[in-house]
C-alpha positions as CSV (number, residue, x, y, z in Angstrom):
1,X,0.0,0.0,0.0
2,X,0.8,3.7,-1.1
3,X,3.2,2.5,-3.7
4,X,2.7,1.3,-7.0
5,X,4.9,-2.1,-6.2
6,X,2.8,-5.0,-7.5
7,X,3.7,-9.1,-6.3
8,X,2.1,-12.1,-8.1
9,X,1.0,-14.6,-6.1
10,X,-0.2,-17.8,-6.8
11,X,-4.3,-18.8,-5.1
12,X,-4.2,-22.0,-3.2
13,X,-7.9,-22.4,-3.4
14,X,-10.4,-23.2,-5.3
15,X,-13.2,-21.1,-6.1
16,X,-16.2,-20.2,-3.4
17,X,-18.8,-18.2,-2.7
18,X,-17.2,-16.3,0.3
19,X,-14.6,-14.5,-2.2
20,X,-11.9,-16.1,0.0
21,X,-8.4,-16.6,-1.2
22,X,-5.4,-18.3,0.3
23,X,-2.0,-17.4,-0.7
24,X,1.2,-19.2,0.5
25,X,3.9,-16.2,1.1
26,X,7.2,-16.8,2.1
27,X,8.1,-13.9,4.3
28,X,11.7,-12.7,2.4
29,X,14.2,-10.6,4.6
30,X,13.9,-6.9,3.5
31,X,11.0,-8.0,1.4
32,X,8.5,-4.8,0.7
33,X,5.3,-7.1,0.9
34,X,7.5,-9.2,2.8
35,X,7.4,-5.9,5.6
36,X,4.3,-5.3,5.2
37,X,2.9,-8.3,6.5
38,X,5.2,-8.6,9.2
39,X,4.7,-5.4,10.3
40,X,1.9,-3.5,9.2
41,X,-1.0,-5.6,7.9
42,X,-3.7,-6.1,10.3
43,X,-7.1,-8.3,9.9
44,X,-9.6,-6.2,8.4
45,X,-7.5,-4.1,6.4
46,X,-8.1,-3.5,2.8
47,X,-5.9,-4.4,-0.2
48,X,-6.5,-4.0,-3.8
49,X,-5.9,-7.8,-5.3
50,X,-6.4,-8.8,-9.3
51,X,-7.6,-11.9,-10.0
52,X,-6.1,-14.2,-11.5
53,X,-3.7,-13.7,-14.9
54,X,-3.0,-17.0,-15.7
55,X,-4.8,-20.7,-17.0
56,X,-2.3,-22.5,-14.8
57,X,-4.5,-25.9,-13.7
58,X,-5.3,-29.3,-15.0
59,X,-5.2,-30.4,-18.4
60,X,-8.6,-32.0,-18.0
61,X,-8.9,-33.9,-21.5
62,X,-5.7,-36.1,-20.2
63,X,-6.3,-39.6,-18.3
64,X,-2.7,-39.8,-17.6
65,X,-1.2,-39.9,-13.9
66,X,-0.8,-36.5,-13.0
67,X,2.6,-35.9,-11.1
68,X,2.8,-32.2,-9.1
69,X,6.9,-31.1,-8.6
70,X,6.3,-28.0,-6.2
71,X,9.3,-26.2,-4.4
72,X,8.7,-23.4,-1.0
73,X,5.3,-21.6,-1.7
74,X,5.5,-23.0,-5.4
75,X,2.9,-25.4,-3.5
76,X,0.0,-23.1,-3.5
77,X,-1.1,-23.9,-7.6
78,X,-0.8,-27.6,-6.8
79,X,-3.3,-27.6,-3.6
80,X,-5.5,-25.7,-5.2
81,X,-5.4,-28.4,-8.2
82,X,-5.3,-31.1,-5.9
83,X,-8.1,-29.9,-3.8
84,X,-10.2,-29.0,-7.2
85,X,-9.6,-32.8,-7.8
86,X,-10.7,-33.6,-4.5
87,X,-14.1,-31.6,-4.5
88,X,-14.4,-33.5,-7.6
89,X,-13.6,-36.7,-6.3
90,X,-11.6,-37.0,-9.0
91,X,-10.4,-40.9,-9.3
92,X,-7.3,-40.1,-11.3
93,X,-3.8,-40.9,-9.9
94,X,-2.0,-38.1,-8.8
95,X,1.1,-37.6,-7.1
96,X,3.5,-34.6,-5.0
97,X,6.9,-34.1,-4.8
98,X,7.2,-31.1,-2.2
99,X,10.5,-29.7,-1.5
100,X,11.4,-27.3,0.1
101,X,15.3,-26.4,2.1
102,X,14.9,-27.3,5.8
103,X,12.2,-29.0,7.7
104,X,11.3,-26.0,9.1
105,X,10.4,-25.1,5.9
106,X,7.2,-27.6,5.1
107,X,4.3,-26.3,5.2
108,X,0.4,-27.4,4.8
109,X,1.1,-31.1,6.4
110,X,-2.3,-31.5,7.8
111,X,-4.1,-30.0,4.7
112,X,-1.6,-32.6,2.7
113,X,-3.4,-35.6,5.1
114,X,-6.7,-34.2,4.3
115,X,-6.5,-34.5,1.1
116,X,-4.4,-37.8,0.9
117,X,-7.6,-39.3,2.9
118,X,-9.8,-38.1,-0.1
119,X,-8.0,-38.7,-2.7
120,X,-7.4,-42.4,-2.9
121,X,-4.7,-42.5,-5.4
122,X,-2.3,-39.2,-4.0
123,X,0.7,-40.2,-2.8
124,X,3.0,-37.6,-1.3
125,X,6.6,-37.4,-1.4
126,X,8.5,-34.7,0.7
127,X,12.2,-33.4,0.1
128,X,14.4,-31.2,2.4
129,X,17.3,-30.5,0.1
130,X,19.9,-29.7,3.3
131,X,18.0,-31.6,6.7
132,X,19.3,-30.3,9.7
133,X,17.7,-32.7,12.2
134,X,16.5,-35.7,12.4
135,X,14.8,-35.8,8.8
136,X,14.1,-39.6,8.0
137,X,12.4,-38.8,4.6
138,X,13.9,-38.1,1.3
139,X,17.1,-35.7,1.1
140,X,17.4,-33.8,-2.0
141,X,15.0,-31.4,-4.3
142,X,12.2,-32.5,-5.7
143,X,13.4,-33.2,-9.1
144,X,15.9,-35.4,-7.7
145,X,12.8,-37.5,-6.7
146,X,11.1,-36.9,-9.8
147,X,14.0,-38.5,-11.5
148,X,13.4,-41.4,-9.7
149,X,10.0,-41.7,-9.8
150,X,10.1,-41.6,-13.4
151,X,12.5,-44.6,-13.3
152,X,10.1,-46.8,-12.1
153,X,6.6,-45.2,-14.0
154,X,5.2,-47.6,-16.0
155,X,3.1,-44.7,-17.9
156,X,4.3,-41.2,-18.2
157,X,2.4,-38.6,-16.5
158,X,1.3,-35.3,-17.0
159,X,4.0,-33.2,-14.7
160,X,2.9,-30.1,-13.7
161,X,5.9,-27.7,-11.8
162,X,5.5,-24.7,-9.7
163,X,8.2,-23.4,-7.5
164,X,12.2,-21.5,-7.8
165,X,13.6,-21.4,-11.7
166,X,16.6,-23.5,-10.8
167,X,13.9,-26.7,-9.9
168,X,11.9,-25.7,-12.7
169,X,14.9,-25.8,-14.7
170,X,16.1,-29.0,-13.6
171,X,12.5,-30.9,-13.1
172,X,12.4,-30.1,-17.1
173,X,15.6,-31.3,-17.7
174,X,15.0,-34.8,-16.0
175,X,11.4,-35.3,-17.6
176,X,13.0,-35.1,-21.2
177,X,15.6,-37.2,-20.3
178,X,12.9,-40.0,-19.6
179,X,11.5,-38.9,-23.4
180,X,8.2,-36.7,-21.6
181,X,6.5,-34.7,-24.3
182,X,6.8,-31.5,-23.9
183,X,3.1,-31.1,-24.4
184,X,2.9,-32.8,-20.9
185,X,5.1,-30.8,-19.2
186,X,3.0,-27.6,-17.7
187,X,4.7,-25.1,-15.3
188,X,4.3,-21.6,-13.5
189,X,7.4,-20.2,-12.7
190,X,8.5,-17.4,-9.8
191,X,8.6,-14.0,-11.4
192,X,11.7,-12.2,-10.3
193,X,10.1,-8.9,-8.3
């Protein structure tokens, strides 16, 4: 507020009635918006939001497996596909590779239950590229487990990646080594600010 800064964000929700959206923000050091929550924003206050400006969701004509590669806040597209799916009670497998650096880091566990329970064929797999305690899951990012997931696939899925450039970048890179059409790869990358 009273500058004419502007930060996209993606909505972690579905659609509703209530005009309620949910936005994953990482809080950045020095971060203007990143400030403003910290220290200004209050419930109740008023911002100005746009709605959406992209068709980032779902290719719904596709029957493959449909394989979510999500890095930090890059999670918030993917729950709200997931939980579209889920509303849907959409039967289709579907799968998450969550990364994010530390274990501090992950986010939206219980919301990731939730919807495991409702969606019968959602498997989960979470990635802490540097653990610091006593992290018993997989170590590496998210592409790294993409890699070998894809080793094992019997069909190749839809991938759909949301998160830093770098995984991006590399989740791209491993899906056309295992000969994934590009026409299945779908993506929404960070904007630098």
């Amino acid at each position: 507020p009273g500058s004419e800064d502007k930060r996209a964000y993606s909505l972690a929700n579905t659609s509703n009635w209530d005009g309620r959206l949910e936005f994953l923000i990482r809080l950045q050091p020095n971060g203007k918006f990143s400030n403003f929550l910290n220290q200004q924003a209050q419930p109740g206050m008023e911002l100005m939001v746009r709605g959406p400006q992209g068709a980032f969701g779902v290719n719904e004509g596709s029957l493959r497996p449909r394989w979510f590669v999500a890095g930090g806040t890059g999670l918030a597209p993917m729950l709200a596909m997931l939980r579209r799916m889920a509303e849907n009670q959409d039967m289709q497998e579907a799968r998450l590779f969550f990364g994010v650096n530390r274990e501090s880091e992950l986010c939206m566990q219980d919301e990731l239950a939730r919807l495991q329970s409702e969606l019968l064929q959602f498997k989960v797999d979470l990635c802490v590229w540097q653990p610091q305690g006593d992290w018993s899951g997989l170590t590496g990012t998210p592409a790294d487990a993409l890699r070998a997931a894809l080793a094992d696939a019997e069909t190749q899925p839809d991938i759909y990646l949301c998160g830093p450039p770098a995984l991006l970048d590399a989740a791209e890179k491993v899906a056309a080594e295992f000969g994934v059409p590009k026409d299945q790869v779908f993506s929404e990358r960070f904007l630098a600010a």
